[in-house]
C-alpha positions as CSV (number, residue, x, y, z in Angstrom):
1,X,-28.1,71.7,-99.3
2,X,-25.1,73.5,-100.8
3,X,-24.7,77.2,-100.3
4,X,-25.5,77.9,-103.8
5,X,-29.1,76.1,-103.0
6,X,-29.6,77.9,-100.2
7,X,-29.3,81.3,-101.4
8,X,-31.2,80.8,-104.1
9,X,-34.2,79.3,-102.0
10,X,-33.8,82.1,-99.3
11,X,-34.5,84.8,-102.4
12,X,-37.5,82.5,-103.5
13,X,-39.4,82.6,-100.1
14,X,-40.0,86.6,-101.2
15,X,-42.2,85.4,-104.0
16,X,-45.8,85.8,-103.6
17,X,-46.9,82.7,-104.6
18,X,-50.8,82.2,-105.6
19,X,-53.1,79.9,-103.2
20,X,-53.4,76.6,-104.4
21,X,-57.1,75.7,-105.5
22,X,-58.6,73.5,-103.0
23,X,-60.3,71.7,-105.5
24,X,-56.8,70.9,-107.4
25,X,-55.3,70.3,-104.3
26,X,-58.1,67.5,-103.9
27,X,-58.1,66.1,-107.4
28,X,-54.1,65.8,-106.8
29,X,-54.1,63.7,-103.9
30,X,-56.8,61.0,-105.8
31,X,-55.4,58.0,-105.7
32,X,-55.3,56.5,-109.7
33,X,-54.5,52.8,-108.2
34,X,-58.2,51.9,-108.0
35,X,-59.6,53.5,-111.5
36,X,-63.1,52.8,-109.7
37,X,-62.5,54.6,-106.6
38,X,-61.2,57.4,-108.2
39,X,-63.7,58.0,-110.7
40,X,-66.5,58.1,-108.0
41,X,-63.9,60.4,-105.9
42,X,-63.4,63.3,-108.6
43,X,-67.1,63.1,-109.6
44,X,-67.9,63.9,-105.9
45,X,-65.1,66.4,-105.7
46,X,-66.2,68.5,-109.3
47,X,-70.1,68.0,-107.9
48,X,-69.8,69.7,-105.2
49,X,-68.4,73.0,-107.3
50,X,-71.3,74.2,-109.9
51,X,-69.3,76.6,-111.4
52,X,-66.5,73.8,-112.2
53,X,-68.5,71.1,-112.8
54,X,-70.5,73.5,-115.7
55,X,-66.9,74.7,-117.0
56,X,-65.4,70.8,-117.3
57,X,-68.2,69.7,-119.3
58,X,-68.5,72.6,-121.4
59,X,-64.2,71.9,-122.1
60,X,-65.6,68.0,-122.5
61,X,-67.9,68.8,-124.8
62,X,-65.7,70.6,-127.3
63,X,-64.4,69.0,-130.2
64,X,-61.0,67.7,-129.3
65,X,-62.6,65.8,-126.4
66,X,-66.1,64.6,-127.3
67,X,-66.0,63.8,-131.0
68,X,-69.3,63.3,-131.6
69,X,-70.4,62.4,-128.3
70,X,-72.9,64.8,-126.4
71,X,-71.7,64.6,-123.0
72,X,-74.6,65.9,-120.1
73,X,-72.8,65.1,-117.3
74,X,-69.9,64.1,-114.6
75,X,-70.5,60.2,-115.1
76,X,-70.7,60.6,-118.8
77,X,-67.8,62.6,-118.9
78,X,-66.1,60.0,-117.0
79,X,-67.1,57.2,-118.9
80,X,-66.7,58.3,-122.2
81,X,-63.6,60.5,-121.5
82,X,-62.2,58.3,-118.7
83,X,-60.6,59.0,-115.0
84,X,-57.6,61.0,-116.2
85,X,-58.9,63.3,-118.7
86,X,-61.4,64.6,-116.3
87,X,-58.8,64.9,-113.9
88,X,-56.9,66.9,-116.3
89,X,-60.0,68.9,-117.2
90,X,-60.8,69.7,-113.2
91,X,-56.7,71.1,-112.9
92,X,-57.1,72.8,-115.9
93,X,-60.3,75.1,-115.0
94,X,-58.3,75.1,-111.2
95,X,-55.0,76.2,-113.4
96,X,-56.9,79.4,-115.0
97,X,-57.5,80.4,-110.9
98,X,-53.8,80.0,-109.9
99,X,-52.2,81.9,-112.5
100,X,-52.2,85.7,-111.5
101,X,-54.2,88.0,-113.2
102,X,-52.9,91.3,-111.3
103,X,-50.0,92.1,-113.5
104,X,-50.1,93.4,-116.9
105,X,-53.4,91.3,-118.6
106,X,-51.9,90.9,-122.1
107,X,-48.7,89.8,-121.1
108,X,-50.8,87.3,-118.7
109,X,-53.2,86.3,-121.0
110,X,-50.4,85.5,-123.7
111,X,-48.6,83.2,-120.6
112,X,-51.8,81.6,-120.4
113,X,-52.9,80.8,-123.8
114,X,-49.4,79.7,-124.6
115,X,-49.0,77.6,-121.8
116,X,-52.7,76.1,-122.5
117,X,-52.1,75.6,-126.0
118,X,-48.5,73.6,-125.2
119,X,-50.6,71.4,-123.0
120,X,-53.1,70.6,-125.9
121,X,-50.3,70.2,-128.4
122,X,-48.4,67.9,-126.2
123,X,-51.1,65.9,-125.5
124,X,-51.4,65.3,-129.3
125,X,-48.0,64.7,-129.9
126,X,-48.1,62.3,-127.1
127,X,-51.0,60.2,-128.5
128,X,-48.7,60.4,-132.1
129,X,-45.8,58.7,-131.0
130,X,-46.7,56.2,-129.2
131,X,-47.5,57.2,-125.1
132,X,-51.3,57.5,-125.5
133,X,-51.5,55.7,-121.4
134,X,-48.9,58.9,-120.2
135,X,-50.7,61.8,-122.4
136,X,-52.6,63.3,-119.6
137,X,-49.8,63.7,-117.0
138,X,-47.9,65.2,-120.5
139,X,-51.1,67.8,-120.7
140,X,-50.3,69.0,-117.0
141,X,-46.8,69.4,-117.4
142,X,-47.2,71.5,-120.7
143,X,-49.9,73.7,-118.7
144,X,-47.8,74.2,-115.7
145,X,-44.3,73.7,-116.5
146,X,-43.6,77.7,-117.0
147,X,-45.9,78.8,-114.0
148,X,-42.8,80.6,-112.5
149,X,-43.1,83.1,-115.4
150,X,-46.8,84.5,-114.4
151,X,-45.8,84.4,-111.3
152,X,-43.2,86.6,-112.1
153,X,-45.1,89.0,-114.1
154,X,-47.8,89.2,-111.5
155,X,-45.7,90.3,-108.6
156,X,-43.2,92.8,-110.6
157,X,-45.3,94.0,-113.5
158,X,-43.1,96.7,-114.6
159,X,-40.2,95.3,-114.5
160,X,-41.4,91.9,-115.9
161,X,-42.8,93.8,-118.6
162,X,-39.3,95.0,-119.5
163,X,-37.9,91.9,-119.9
164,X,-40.7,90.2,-121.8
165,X,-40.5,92.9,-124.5
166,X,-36.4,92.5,-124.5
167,X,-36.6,88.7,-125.3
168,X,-38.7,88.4,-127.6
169,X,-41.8,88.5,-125.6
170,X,-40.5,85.7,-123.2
171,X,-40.2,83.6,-126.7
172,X,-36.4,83.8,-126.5
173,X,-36.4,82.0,-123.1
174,X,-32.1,82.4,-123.1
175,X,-32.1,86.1,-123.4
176,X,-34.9,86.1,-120.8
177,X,-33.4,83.7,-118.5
178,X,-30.2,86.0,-118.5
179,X,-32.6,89.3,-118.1
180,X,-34.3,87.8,-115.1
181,X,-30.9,86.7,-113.3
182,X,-29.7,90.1,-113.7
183,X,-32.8,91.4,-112.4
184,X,-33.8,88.7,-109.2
185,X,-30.7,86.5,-109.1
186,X,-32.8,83.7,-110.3
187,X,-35.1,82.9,-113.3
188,X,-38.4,81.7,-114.1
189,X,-37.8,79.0,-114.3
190,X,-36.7,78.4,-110.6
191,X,-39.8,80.4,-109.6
192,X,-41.5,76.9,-111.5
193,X,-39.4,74.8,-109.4
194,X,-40.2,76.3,-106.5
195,X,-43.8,76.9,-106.3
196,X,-44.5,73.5,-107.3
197,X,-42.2,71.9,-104.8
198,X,-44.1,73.9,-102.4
199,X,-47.7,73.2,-103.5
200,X,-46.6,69.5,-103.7
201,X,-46.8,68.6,-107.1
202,X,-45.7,65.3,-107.9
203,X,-41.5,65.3,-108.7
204,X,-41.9,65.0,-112.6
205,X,-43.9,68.6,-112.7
206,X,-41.0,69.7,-110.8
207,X,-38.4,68.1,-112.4
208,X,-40.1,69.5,-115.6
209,X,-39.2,73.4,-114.8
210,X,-35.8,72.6,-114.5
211,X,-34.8,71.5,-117.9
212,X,-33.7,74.5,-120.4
213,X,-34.7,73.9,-123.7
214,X,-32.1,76.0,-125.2
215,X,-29.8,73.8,-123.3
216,X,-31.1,70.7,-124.2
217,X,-27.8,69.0,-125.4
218,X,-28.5,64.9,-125.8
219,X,-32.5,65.2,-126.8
220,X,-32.6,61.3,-127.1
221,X,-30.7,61.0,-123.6
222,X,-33.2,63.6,-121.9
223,X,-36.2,61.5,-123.3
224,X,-34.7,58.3,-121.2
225,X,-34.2,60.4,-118.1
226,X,-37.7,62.1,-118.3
227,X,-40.1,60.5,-120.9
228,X,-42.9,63.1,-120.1
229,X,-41.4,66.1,-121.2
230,X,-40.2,66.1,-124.8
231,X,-44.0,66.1,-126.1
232,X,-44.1,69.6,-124.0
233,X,-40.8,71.0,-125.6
234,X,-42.3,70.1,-129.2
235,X,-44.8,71.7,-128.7
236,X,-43.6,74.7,-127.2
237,X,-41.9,75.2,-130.1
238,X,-45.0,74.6,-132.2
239,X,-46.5,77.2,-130.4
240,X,-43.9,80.2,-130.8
241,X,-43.5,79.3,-134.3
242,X,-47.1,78.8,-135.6
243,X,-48.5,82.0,-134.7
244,X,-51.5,80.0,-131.9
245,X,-52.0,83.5,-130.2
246,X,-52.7,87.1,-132.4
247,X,-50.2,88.8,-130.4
248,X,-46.8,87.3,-130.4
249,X,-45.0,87.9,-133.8
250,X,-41.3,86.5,-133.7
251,X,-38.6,88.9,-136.2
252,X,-37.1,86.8,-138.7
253,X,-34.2,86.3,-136.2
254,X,-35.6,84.6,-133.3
255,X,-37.8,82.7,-135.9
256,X,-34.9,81.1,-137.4
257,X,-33.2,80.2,-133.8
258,X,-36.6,78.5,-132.8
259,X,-36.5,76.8,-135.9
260,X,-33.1,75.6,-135.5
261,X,-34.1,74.4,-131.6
262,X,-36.8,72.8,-133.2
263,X,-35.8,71.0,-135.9
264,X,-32.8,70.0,-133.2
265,X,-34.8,67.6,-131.2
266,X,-37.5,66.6,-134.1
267,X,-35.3,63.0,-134.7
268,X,-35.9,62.0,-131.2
269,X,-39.9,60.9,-132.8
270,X,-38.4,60.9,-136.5
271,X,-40.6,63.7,-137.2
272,X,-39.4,64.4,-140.5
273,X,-39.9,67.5,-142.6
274,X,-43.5,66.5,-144.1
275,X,-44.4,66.2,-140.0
276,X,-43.2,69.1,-139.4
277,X,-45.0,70.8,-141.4
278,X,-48.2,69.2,-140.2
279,X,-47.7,70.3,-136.4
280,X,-46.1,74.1,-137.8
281,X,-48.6,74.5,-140.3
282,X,-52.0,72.1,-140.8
283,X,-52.1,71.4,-137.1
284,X,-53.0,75.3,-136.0
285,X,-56.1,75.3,-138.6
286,X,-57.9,72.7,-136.6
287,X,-56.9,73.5,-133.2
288,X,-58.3,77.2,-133.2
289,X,-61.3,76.1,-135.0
290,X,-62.5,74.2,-131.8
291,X,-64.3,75.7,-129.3
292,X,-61.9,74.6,-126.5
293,X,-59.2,77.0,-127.8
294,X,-61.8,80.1,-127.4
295,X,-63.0,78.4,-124.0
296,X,-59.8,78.5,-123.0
297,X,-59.3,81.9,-123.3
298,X,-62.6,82.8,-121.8
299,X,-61.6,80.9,-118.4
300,X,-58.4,83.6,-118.3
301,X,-61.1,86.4,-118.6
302,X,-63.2,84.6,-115.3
């Protein structure tokens, strides 16, 4: 480790970092080699925790997930959702019990709905160009890809609070990457790094928190080296520019330099300008009319 590395890790260890879930830390270590085994393994894990098991089928019974389908219980989830949509279900009501909630709540509960919503989003893009067998491990990357900025918020509220309202509320992640190195001596996005590497998250979620997307500058280059992530940039993007959450209103300026971002890595799918304005625009009408957005926002409030 170079001495760069090691400085930067030393100021790290100060971080308070949240217990991981013992239930995600379970559902994590499932083996997906034996789709069998590990059905009957998360269905014994979620059982045993009624107030989880009740959550993940009220999520698999929204909507977006069921379609039609009345889903009663764990099996039926299983078998009509499959292995790794109830495994991302199960991390997802875990997720809403990692991220802080000690720190100032509406900047928390914006982190939270953003990063839920980017998940969703990504999952969707995911299934739309063509990597419908990768689109859960997509959803967990787009829910916990920014982690480091909660964590953040929770341990300095005051100050975090500061530089969320200077960039943009966190949407101008440039301007807050610079506030936070001027502030810690390392961002946000290391905090992601390094809380993941530490609850032993697979190396993709890692590798995840350390790609910029400001600094994304070969988009088709970055989907070769990491094919998981670009549905997550997309639609972290989608979600700053199409107004998902009631409190975050972008001036005209950082609008257009999202935009420009945006519209940047768009060729990588050939989403053209009449996509584009599907995901910016028609997209948002049918996501927030489901009742797994609302859920969503009632597991922060647990």
């Amino acid at each position: 480790m170079d001495v760069g590395k090691q400085m930067l890790t030393e100021k790290l260890k100060n971080l308070e970092l949240p217990p991981m879930p013992q239930v995600a830390a379970r559902v994590m270590q499932i083996d997906e080699s034996q789709i069998s085994v590990s059905a009957e393994q998360i269905k014994n894990i979620v059982q045993a925790d009624l107030a989880l098991s009740t959550k993940i089928l009220k999520l698999a019974n929204s909507a977006f997930y069921a379609r039609g389908n009345r889903i009663n219980n764990l099996s039926q989830a299983i078998a009509l959702l499959g292995f790794k949509t109830v495994k991302g279900l199960s991390l997802l009501v875990s997720a809403a019990s990692i991220i802080p909630k000690k720190g100032n709540f509406k900047i928390m509960k914006e982190l939270w709905m953003r990063s839920v919503l980017s998940a969703l989003i990504a999952k969707i893009v995911a299934e739309r160009v063509g990597k419908e067998k990768v689109k859960d491990e997509v959803f967990m990357i787009g829910l916990l890809r920014q982690i480091g900025k909660s964590i953040l918020a929770n341990q300095f509220p005051e100050e975090y609070a500061i530089c969320f309202q200077m960039s943009g509320d966190a949407a101008d992640e440039e301007k807050l990457h610079q506030l936070e190195m001027m502030k810690w001596q390392f961002t946000s996005a290391d905090a992601s790094a390094f809380a993941m590497k530490t609850w032993n998250f697979p190396p993709e979620l890692v590798d995840s928190s350390n790609v910029l997307r400001y600094k994304i500058a070969d988009a088709q280059q970055l989907e070769k080296d990491q094919p998981l992530l670009m549905p997550v940039i997309l639609a972290e993007y989608i979600v700053l520019l199409s107004g998902y959450t009631d409190s975050f209103k972008p001036d005209q300026k950082l609008r257009d330099k999202l935009l420009a971002e945006f519209k940047r890595i768009c060729p990588v799918y050939q989403i053209d300008e009449v996509k584009q304005k599907y995901y910016l625009e028609e997209l948002r009408q049918v996501i927030k009319q489901d009742s797994f957005y609302s859920f969503c926002g009632e597991l922060f409030s647990d």
